[in-house]
FIGUMAR-630150 format. One record per residue: residue number from 0; residue in three letters; x, y, z of N, C-alpha, C, O in turn. Coordinates in nm, 3 decimals, always signed. Each point is the difference from the previous one (the first is absolute). Layout:
BEGIN
pt num: NUM | residu: Ala | n.x: X | n.y: Y | n.z: Z | ca.x: X | ca.y: Y | ca.z: Z | c.x: X | c.y: Y | c.z: Z | o.x: X | o.y: Y | o.z: Z
...
//
This chain:
BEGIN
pt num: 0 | residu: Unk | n.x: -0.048 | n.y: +0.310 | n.z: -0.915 | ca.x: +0.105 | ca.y: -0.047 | ca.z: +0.087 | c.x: +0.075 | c.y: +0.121 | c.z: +0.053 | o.x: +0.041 | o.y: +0.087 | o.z: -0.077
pt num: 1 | residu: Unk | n.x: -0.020 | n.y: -0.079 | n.z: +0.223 | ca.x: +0.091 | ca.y: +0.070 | ca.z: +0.013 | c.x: +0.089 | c.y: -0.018 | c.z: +0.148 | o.x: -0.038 | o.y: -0.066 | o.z: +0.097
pt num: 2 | residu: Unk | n.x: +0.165 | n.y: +0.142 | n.z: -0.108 | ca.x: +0.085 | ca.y: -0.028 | ca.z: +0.128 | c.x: -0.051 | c.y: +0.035 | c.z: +0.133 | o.x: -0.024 | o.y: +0.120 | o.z: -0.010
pt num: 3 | residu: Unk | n.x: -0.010 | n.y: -0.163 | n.z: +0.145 | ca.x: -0.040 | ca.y: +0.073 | ca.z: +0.086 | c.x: +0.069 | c.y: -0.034 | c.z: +0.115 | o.x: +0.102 | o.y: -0.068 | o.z: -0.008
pt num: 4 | residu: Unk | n.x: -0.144 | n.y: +0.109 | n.z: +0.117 | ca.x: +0.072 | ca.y: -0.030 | ca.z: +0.105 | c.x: -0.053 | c.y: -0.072 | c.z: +0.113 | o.x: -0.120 | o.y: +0.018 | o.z: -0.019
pt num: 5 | residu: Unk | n.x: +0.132 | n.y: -0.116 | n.z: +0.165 | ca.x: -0.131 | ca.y: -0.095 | ca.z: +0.058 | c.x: +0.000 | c.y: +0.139 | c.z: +0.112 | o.x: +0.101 | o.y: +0.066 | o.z: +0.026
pt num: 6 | residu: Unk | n.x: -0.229 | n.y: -0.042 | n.z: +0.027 | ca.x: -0.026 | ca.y: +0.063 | ca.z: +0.091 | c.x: +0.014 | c.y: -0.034 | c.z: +0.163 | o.x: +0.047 | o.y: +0.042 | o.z: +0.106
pt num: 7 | residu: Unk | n.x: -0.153 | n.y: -0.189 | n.z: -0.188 | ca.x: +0.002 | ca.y: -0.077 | ca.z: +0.152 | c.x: -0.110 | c.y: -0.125 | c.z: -0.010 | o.x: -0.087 | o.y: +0.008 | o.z: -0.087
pt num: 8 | residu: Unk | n.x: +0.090 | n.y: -0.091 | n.z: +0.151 | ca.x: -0.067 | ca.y: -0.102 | ca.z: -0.008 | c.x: -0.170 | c.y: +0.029 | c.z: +0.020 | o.x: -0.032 | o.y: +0.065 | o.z: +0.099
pt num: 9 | residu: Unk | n.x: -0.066 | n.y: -0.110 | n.z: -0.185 | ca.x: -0.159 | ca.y: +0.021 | ca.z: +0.029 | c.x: -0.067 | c.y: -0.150 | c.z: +0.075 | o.x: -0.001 | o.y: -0.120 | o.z: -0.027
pt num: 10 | residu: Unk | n.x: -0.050 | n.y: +0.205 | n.z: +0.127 | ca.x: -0.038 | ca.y: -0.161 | ca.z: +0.080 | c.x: -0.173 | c.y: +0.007 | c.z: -0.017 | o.x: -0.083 | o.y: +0.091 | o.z: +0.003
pt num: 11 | residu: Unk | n.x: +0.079 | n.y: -0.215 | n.z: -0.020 | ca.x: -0.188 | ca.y: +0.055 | ca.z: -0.025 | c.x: -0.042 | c.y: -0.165 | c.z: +0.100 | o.x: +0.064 | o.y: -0.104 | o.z: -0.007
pt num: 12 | residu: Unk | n.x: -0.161 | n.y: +0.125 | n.z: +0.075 | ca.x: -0.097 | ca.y: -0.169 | ca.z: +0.049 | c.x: -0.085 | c.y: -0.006 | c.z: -0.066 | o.x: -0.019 | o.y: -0.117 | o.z: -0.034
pt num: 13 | residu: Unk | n.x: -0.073 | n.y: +0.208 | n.z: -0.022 | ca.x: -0.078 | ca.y: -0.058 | ca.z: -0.098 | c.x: +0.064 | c.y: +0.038 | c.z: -0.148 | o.x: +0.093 | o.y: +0.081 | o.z: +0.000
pt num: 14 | residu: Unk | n.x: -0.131 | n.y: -0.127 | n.z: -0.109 | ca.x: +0.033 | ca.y: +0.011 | ca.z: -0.087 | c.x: -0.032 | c.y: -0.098 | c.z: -0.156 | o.x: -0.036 | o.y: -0.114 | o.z: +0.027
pt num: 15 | residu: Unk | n.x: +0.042 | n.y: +0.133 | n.z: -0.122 | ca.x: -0.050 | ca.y: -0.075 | ca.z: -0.123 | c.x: +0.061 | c.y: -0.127 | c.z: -0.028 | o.x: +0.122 | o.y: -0.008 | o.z: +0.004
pt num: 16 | residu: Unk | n.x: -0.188 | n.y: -0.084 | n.z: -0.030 | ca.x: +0.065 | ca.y: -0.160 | ca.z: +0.022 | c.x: +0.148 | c.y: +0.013 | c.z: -0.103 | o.x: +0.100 | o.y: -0.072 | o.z: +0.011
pt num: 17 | residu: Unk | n.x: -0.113 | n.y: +0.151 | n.z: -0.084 | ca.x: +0.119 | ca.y: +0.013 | ca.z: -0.112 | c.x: +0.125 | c.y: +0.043 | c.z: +0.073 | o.x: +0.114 | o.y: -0.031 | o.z: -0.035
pt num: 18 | residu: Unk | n.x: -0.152 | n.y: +0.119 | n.z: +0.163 | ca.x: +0.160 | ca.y: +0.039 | ca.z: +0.070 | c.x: +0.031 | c.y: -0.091 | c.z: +0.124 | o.x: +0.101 | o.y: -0.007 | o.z: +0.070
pt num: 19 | residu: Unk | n.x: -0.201 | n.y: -0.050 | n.z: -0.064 | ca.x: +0.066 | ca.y: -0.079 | ca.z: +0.069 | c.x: +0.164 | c.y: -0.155 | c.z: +0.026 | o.x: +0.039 | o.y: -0.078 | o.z: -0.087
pt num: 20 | residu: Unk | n.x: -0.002 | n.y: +0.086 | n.z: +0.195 | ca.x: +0.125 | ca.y: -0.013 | ca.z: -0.023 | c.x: +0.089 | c.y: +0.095 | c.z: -0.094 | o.x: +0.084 | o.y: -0.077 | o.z: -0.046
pt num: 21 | residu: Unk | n.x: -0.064 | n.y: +0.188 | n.z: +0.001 | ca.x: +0.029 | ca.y: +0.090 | ca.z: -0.076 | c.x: +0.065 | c.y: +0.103 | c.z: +0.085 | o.x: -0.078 | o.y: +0.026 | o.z: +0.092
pt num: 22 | residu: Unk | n.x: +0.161 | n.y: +0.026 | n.z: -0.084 | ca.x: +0.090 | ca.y: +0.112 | ca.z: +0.045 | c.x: -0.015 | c.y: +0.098 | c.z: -0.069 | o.x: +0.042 | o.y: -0.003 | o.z: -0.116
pt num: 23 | residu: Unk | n.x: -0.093 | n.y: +0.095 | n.z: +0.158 | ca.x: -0.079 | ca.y: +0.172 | ca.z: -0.070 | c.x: +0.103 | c.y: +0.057 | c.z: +0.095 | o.x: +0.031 | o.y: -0.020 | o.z: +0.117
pt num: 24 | residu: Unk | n.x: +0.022 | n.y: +0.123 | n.z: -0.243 | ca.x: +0.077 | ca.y: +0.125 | ca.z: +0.014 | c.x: -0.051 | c.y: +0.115 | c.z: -0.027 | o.x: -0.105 | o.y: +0.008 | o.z: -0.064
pt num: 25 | residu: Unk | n.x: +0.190 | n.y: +0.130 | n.z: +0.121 | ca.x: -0.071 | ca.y: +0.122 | ca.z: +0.021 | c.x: +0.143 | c.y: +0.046 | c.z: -0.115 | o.x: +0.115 | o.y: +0.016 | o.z: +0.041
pt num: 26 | residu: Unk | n.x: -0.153 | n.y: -0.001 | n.z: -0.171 | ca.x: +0.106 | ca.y: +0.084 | ca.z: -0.071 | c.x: -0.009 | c.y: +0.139 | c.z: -0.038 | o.x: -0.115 | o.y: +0.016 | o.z: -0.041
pt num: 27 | residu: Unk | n.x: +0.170 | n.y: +0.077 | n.z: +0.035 | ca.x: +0.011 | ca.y: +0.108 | ca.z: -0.096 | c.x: +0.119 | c.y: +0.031 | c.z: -0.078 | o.x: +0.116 | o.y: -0.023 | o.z: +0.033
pt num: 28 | residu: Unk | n.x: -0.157 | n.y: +0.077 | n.z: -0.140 | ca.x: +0.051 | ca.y: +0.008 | ca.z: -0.137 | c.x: +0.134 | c.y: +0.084 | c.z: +0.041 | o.x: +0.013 | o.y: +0.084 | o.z: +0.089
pt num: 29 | residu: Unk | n.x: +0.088 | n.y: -0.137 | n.z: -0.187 | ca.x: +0.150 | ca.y: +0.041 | ca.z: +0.017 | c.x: +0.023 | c.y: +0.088 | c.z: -0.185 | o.x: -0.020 | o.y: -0.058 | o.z: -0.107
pt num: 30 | residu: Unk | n.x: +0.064 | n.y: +0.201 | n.z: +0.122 | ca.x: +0.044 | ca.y: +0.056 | ca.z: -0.131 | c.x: +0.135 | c.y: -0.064 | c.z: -0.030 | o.x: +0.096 | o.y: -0.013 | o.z: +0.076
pt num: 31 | residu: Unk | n.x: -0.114 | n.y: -0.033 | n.z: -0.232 | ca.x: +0.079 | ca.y: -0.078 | ca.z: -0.058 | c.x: +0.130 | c.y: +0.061 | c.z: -0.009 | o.x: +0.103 | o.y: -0.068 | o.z: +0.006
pt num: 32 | residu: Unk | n.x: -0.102 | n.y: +0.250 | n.z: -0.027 | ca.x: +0.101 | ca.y: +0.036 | ca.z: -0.013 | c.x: +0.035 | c.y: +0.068 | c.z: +0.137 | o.x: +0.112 | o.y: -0.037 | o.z: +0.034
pt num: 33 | residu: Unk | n.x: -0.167 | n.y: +0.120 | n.z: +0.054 | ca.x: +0.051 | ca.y: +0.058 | ca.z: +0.095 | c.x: -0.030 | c.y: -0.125 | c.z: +0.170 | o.x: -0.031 | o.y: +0.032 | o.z: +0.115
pt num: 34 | residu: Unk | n.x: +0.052 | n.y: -0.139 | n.z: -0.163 | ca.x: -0.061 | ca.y: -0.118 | ca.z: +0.155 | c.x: -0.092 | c.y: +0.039 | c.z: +0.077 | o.x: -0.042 | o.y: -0.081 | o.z: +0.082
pt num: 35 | residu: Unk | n.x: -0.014 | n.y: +0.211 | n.z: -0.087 | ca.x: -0.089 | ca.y: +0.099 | ca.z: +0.121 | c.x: -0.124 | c.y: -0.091 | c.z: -0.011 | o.x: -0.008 | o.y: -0.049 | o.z: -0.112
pt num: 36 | residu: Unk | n.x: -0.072 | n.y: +0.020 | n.z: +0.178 | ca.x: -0.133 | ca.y: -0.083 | ca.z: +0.074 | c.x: -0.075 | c.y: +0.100 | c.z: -0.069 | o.x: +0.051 | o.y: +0.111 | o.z: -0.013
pt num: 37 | residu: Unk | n.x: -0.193 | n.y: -0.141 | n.z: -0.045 | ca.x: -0.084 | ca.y: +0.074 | ca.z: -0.048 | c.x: -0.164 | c.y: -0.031 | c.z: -0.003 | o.x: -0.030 | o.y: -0.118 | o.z: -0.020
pt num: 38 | residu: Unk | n.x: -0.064 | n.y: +0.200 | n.z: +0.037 | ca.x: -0.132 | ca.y: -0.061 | ca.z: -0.057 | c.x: -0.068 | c.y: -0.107 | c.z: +0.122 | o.x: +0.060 | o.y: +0.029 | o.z: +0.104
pt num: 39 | residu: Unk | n.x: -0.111 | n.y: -0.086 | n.z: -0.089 | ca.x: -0.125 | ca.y: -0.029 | ca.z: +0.096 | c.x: +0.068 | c.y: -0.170 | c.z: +0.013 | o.x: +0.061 | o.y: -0.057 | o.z: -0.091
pt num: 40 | residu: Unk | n.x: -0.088 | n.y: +0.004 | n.z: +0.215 | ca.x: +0.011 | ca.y: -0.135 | ca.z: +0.056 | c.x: -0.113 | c.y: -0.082 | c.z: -0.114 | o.x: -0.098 | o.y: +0.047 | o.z: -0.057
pt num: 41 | residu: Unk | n.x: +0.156 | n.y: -0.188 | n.z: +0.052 | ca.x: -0.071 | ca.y: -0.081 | ca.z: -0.065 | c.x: +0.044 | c.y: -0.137 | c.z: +0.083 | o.x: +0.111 | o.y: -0.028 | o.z: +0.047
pt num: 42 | residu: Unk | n.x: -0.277 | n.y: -0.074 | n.z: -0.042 | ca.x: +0.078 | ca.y: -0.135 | ca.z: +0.038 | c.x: +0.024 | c.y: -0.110 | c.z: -0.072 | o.x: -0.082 | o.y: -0.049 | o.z: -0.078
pt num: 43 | residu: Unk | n.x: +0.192 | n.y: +0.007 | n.z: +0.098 | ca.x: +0.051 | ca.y: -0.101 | ca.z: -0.134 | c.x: -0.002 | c.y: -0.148 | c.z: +0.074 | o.x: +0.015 | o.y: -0.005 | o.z: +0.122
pt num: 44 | residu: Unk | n.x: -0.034 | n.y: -0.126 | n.z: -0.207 | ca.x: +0.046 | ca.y: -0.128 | ca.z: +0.058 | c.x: +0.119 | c.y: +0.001 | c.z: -0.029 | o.x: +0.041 | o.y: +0.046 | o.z: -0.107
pt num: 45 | residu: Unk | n.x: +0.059 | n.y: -0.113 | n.z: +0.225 | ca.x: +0.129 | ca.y: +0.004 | ca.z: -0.004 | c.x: +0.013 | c.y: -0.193 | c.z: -0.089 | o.x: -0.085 | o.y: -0.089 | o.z: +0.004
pt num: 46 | residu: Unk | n.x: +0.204 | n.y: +0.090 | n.z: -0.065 | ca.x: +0.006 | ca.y: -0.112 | ca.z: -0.064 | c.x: +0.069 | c.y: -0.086 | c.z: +0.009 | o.x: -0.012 | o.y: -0.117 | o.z: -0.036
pt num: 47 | residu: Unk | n.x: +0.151 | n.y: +0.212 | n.z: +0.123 | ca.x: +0.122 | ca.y: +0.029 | ca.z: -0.032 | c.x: +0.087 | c.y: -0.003 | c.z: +0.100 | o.x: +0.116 | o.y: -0.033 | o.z: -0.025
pt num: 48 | residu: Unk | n.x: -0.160 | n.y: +0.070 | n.z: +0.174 | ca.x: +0.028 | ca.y: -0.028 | ca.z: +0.103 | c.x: +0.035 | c.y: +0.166 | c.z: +0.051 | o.x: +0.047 | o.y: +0.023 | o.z: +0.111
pt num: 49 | residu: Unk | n.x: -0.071 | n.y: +0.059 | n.z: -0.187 | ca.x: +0.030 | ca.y: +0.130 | ca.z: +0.052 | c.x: +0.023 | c.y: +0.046 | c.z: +0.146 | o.x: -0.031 | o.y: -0.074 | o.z: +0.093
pt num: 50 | residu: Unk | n.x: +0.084 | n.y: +0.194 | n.z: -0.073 | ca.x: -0.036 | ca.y: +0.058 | ca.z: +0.137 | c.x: +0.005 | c.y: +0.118 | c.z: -0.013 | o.x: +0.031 | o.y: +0.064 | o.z: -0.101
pt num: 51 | residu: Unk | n.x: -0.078 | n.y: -0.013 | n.z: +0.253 | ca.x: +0.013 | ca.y: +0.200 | ca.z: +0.041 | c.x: +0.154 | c.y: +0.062 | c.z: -0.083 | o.x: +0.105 | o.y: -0.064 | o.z: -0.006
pt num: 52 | residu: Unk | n.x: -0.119 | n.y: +0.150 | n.z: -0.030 | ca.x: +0.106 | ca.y: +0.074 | ca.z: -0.045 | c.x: +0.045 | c.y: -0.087 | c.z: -0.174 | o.x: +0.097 | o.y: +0.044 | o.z: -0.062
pt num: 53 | residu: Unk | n.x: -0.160 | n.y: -0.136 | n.z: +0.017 | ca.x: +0.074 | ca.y: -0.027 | ca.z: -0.075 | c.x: -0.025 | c.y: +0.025 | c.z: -0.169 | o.x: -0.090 | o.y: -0.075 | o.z: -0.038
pt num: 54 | residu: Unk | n.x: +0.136 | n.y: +0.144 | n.z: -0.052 | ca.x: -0.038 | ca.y: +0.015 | ca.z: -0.112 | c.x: -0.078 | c.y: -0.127 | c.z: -0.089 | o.x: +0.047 | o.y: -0.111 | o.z: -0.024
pt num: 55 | residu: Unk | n.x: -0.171 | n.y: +0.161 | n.z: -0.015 | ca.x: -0.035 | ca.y: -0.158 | ca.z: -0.095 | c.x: -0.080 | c.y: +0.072 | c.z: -0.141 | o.x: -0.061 | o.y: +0.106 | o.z: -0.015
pt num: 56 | residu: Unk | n.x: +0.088 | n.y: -0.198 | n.z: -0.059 | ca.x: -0.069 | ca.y: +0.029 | ca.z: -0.139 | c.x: -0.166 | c.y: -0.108 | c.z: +0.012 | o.x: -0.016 | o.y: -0.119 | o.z: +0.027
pt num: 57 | residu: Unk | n.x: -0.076 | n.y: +0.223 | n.z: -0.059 | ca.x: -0.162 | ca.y: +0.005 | ca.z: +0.021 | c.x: -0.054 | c.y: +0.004 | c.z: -0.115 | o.x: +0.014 | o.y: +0.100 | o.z: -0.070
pt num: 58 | residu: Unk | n.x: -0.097 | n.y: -0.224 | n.z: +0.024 | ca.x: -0.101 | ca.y: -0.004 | ca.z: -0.090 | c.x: -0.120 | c.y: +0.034 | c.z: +0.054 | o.x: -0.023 | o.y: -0.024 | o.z: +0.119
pt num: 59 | residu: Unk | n.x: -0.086 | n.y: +0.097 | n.z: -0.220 | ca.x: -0.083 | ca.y: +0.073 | ca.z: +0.002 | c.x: -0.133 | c.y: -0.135 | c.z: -0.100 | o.x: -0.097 | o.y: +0.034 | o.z: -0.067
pt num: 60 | residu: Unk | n.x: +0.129 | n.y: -0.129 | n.z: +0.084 | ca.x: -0.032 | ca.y: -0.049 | ca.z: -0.156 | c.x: -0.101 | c.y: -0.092 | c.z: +0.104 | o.x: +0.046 | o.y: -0.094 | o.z: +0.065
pt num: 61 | residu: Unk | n.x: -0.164 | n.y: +0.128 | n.z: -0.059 | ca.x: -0.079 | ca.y: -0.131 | ca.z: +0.051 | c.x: -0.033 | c.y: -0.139 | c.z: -0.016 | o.x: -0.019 | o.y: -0.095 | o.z: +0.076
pt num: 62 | residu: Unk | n.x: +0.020 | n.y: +0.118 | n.z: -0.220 | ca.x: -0.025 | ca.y: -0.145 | ca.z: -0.103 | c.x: +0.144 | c.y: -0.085 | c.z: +0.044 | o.x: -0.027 | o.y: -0.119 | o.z: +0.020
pt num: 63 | residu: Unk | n.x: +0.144 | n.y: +0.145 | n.z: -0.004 | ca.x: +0.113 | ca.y: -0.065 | ca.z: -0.021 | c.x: -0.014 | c.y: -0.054 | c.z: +0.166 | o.x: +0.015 | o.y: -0.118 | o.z: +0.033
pt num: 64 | residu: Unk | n.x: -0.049 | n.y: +0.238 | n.z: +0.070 | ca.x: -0.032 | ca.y: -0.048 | ca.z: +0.165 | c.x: -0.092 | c.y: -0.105 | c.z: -0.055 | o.x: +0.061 | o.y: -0.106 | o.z: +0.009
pt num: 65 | residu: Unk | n.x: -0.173 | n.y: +0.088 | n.z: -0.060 | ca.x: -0.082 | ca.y: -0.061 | ca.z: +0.041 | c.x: +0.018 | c.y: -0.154 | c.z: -0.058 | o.x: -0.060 | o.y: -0.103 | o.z: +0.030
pt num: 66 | residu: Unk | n.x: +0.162 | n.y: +0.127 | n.z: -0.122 | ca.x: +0.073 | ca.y: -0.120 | ca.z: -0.061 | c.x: +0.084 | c.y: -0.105 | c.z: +0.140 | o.x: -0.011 | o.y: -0.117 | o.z: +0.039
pt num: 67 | residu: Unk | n.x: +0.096 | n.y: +0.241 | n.z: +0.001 | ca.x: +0.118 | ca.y: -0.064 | ca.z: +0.073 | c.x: -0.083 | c.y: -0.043 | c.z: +0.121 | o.x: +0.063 | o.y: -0.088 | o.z: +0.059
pt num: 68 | residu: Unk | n.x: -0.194 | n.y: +0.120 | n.z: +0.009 | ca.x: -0.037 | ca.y: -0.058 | ca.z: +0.088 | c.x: -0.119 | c.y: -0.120 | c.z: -0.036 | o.x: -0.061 | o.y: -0.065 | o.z: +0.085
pt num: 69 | residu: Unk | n.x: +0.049 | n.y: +0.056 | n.z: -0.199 | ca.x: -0.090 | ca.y: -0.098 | ca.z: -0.082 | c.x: -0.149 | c.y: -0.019 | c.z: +0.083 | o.x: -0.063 | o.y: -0.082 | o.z: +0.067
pt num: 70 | residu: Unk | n.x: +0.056 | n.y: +0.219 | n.z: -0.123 | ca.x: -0.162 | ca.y: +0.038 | ca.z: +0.104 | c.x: -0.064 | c.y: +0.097 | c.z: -0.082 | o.x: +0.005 | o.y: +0.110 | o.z: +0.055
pt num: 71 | residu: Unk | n.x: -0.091 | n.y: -0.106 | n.z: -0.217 | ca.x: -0.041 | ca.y: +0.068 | ca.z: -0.098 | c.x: -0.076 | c.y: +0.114 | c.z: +0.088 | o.x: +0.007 | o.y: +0.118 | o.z: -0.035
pt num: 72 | residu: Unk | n.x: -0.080 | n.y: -0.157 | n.z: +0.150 | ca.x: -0.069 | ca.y: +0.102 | ca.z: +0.062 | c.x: +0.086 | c.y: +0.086 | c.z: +0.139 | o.x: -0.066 | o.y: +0.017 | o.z: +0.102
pt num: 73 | residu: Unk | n.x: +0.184 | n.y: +0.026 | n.z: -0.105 | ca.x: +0.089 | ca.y: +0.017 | ca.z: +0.104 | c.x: -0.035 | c.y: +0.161 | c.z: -0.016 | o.x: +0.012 | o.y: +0.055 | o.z: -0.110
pt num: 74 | residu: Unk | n.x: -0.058 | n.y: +0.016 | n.z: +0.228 | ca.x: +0.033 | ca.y: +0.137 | ca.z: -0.023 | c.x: +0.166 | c.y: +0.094 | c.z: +0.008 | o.x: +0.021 | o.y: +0.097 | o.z: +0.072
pt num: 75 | residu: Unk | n.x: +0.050 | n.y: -0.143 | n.z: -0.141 | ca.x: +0.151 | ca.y: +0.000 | ca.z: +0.050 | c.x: +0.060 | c.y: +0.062 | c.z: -0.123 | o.x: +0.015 | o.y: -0.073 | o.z: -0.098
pt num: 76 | residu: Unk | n.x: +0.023 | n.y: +0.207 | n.z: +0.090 | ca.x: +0.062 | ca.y: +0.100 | ca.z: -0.101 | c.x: +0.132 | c.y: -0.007 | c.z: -0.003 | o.x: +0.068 | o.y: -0.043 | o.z: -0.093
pt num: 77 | residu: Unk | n.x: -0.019 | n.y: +0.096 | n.z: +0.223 | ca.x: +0.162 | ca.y: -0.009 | ca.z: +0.009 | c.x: +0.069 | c.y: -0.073 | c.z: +0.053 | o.x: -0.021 | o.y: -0.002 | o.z: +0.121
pt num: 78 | residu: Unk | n.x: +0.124 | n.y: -0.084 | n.z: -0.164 | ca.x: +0.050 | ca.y: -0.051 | ca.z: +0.058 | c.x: +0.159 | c.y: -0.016 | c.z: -0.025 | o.x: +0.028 | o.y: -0.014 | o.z: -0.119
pt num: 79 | residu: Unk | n.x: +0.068 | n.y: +0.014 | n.z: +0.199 | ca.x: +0.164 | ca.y: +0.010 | ca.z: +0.009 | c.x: +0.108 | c.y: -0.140 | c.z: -0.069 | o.x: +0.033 | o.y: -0.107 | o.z: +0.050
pt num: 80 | residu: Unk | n.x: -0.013 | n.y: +0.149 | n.z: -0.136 | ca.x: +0.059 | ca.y: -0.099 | ca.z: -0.098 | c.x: +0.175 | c.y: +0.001 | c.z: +0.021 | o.x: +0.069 | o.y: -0.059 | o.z: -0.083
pt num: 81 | residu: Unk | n.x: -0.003 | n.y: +0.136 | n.z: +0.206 | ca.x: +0.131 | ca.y: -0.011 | ca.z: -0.056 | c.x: +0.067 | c.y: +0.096 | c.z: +0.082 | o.x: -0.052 | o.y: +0.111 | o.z: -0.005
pt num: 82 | residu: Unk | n.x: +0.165 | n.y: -0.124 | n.z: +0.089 | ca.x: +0.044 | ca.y: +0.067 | ca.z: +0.093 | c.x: +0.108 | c.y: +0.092 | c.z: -0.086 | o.x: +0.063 | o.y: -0.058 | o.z: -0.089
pt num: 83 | residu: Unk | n.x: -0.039 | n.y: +0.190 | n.z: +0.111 | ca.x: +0.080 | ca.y: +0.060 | ca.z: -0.129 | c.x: +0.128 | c.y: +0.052 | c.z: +0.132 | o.x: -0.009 | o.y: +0.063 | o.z: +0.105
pt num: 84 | residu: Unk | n.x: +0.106 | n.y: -0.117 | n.z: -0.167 | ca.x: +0.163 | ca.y: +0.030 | ca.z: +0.064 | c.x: +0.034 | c.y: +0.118 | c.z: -0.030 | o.x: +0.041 | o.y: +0.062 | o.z: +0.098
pt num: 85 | residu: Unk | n.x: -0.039 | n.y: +0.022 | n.z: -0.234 | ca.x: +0.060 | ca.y: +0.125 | ca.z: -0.017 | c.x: -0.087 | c.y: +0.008 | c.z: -0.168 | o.x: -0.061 | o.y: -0.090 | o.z: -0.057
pt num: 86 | residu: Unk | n.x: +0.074 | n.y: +0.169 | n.z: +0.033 | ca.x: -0.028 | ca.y: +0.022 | ca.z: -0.110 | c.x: +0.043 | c.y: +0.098 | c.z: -0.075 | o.x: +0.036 | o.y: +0.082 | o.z: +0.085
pt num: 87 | residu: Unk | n.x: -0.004 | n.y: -0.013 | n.z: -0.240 | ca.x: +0.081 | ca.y: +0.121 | ca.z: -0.049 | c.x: -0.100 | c.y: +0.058 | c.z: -0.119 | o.x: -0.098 | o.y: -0.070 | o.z: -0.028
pt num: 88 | residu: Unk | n.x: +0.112 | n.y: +0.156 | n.z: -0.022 | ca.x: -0.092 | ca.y: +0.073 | ca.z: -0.117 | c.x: +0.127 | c.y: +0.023 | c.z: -0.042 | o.x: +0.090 | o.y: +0.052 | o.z: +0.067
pt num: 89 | residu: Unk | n.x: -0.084 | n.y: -0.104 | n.z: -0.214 | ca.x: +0.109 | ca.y: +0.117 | ca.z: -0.098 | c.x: -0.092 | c.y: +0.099 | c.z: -0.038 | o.x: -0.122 | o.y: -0.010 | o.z: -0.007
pt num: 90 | residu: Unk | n.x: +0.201 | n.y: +0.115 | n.z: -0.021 | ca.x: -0.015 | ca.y: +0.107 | ca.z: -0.085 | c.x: -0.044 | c.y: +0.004 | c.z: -0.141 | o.x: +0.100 | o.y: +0.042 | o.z: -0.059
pt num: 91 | residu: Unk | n.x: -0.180 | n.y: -0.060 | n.z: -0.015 | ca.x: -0.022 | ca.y: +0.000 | ca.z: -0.109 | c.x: +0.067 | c.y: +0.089 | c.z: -0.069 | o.x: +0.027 | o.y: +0.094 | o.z: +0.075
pt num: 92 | residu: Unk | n.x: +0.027 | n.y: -0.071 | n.z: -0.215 | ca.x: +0.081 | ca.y: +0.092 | ca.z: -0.066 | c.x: -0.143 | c.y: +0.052 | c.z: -0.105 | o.x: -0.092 | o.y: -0.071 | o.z: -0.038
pt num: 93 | residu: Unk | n.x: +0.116 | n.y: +0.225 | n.z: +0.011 | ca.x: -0.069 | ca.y: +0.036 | ca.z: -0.112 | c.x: +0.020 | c.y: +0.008 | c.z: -0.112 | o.x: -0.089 | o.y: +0.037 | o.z: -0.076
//
């Protein structure tokens, strides 16, 4: 799982019966502690109603996608579980 950010909407005409009707996003990964964008684009099913610019928390977990779209054979890895408003890290003490 991790925080990322939406890039932009992925439009496809052809595509796997599993995304269909499905809203595919263009995310990349957000550092937990410094907010800076990092690391390579990935496409996620949106779940959630996301948009461009907007922070979302991203499962990586296929089995759980392939649950929530109740399709055992879905090729579908990531998908956006949760629009994130702000978020904080404490400091751990040593």
């Amino acid at each position: 799982m991790f925080i990322g950010k939406v890039k932009s909407p992925v439009v496809s005409t052809v595509k796997h019966l599993s995304y269909t009707s499905r809203k595919l996003l263009l995310i990349r990964k957000v550092h937990p502690m410094t907010h800076e964008e990092y690391g390579e684009t990935i496409i996620a099913v949106d779940f959630v109603d996301a948009g461009e610019g907007d922070i979302v928390l991203v499962s990586q977990e296929g089995g759980s996608a392939r649950k929530i779209l109740d399709d055992k054979t879905a090729p579908v890895r990531s998908f956006i579980l949760g629009i994130v408003d702000n978020w904080e890290i404490e400091k751990m003490e040593d």
